[in-house]
N, C-alpha and C positions, 0 to 999 in steps of 0.2 A: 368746059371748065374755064374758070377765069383767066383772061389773057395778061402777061406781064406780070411785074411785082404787084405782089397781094398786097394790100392795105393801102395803098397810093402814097404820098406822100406825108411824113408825121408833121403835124402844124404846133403840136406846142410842144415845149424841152418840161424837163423835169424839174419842178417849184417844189423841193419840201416849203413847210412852216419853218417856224421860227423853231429855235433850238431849245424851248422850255426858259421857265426865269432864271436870273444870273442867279449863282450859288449866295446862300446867304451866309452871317457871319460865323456861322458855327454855334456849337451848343457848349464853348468853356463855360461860361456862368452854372448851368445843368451840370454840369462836369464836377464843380467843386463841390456840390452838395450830398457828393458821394464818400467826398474825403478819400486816405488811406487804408487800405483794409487793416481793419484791428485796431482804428484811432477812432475819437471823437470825428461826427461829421461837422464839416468847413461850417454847415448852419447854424449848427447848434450852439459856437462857438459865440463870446460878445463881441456885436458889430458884423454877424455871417462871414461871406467868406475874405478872407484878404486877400489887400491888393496884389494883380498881376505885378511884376515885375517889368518894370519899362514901361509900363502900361501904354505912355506915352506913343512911344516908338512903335509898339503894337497894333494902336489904334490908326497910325498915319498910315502903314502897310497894310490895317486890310480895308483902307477906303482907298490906297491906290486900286490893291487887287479887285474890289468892285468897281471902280471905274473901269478898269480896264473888259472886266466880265462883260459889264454893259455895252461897251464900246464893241468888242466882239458879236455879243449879239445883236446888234445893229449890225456890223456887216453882214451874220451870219443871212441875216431877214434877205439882204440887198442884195448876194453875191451865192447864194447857196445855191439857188441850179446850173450855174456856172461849172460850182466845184463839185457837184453832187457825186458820189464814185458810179462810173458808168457801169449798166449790165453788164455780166459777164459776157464774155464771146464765146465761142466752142474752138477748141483747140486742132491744130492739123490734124492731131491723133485720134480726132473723134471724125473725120471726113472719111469718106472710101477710099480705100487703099491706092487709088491710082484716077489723078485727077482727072475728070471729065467721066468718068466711068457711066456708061450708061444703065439705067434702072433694067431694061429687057435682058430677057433670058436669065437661064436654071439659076438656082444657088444653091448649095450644098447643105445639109446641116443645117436647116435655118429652124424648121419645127414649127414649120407651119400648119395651123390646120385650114379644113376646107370656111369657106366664107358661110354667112350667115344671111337669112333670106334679111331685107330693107325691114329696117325699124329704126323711128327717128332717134338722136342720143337725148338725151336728160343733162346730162355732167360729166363732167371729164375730172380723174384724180390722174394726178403724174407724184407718185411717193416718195421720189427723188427730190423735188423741189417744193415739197410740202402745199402740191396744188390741189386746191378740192373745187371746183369752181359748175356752176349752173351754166347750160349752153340754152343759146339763140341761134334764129335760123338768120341768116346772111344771104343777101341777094347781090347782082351786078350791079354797080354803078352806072352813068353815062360814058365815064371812058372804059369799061370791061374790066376795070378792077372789082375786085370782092367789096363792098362795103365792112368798114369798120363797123365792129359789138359800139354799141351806147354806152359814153362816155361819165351817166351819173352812176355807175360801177363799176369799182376797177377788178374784181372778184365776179368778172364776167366774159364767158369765151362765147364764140360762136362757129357755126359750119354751115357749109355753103350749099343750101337745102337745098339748089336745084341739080348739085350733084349726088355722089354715092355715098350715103349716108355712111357713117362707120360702123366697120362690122361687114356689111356686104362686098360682094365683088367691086372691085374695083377700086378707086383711090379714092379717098373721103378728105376734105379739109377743113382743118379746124385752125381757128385763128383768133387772136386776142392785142391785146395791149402789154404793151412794156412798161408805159409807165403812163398818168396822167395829168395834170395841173397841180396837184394835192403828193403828185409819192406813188412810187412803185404799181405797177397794176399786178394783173392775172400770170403774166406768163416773162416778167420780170429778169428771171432766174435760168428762163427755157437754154441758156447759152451755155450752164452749166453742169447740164446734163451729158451722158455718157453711153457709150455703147454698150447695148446688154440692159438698160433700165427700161422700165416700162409706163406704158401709159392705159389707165381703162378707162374707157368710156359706158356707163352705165344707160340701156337704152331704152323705150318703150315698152317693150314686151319685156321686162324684166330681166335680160339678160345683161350679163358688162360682158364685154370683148376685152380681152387683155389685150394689148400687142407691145414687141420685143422694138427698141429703138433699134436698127443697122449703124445708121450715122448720124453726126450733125455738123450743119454747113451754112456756110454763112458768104451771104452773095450781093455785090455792089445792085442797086436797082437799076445801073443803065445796063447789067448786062444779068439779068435773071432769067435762067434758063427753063423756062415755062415747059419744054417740052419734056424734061428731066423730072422735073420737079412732078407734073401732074401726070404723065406718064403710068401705064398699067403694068405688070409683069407676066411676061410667058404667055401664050398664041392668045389671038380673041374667044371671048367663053371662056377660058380657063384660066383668067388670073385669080391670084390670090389679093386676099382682104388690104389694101395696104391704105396706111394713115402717115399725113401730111401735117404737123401742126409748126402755125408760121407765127411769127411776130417780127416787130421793125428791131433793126440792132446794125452791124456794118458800121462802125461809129455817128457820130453826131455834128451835123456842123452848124454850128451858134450864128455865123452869119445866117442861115435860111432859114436858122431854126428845126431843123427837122434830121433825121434820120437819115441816114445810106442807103442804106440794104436794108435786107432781110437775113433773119438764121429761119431756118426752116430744119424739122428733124425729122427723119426717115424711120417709119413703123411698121412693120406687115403683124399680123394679127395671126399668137401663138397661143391662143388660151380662151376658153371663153365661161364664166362663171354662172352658175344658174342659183335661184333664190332658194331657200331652205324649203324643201317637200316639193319641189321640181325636179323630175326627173329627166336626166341627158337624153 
């Protein structure tokens, strides 16, 4: 399994675009040609419609308010990934009930079924955060971190092929983007999720593995607890299916540019769906 925090370090902050054009001056002139209901309309009338009132005063107020529209979206251009609202995080209430809690051994209730013989995934949907996204296979870098999914889509997750695919024995990881140069990526939102939702990964051989989130947890990178994290459950040979999906989050810092941590959320696999006229 990959050593240390997954994805290495994030190199670029979040650029939206510009905020669309400054609002423009409205449709009163369109407005007057409506008139009164149950009177003559303003057009029809000699000379169409008449003068605003103040007109004056009117006209000087909304060339302040477009300048100043302007003025804002200029900074908006210069200043918005600065202010951009950061991903959400995952709350203590979504972590395991007693810090450092290790992944080994029973758990009660959980409704697990047995794992699924290896077959690679296709896509991953998380319902919760309204993620539907196409997966890639992810290999090691030089310093034993995961390679980062490819950056010309942000509607792209990947897993880390030379481990346990999802679905099967063992822990499977799937990893993606929180945001990229352009705006939000794939797993953006992952911080927002909840214990009890689910994740499916749809696989090769036609089946999707459902699995049930336990937790979700969010961890500085100089101290990512790798053996926690990628860790199996219950003796060797008899673990159950369990899934990994990680993205950068931990807050942000504008000096380095890049990411903290990681939120990583904890799956084991309680369901698995078969295609119509397949039989369990």
């Amino acid at each position: 399994m990959p050593a240390g925090p997954l994805l290495g370090p994030r190199t670029r902050a979040l650029r939206p675009g510009a905020g669309g054009p400054a609002p423009g001056p409205g449709r009163w002139a369109n407005a007057c040609l409506r008139g009164a209901p149950g009177r003559t309309p303003f057009a029809s009338r000699p000379g169409g419609c008449p003068p605003r009132p103040h007109d004056s005063r009117h006209k000087t107020a909304l060339a302040v308010v477009l300048a100043v529209a302007l003025l804002a979206g200029s900074w908006l251009i210069e200043h918005g990934a600065k202010d951009q609202k950061p991903p959400p995080q995952p709350s203590r209430a979504e972590a395991f009930p007693t810090p450092g809690e290790p992944l080994l051994g029973p758990r009660r209730d959980d409704h697990a079924v047995p794992p699924l013989p290896s077959a690679a995934p296709t896509r991953v949907r998380i319902p919760g955060i309204q993620v539907d996204a196409p997966m890639t296979p992810l290999t090691l870098g030089p310093d034993g971190t995961l390679t980062s999914p490819p950056e010309d889509d942000g509607n792209l997750a990947g897993w880390y092929a030379a481990g346990t695919p999802p679905g099967a024995a063992g822990t499977a990881v799937v990893a993606g983007h929180v945001d990229l140069a352009n705006g939000p990526a794939v797993f953006y939102n992952l911080g927002a999720l909840k214990k009890g939702d689910t994740v499916e990964v749809a696989r090769a051989d036609a089946l999707t593995a459902v699995f049930t989130i336990d937790a979700i947890e969010v961890y500085d990178r100089s101290d990512f607890p790798s053996e926690k994290v990628y860790g199996t459950v219950g003796p060797p040979g008899h673990g159950r299916a369990e899934l990994r999906v990680i993205t950068c989050g931990g807050g942000f810092s504008a000096e380095a540019d890049e990411y903290l941590g990681n939120v990583v959320v904890y799956a084991h696999l309680t369901g698995v769906r078969h295609p119509p006229g397949l039989l369990s």
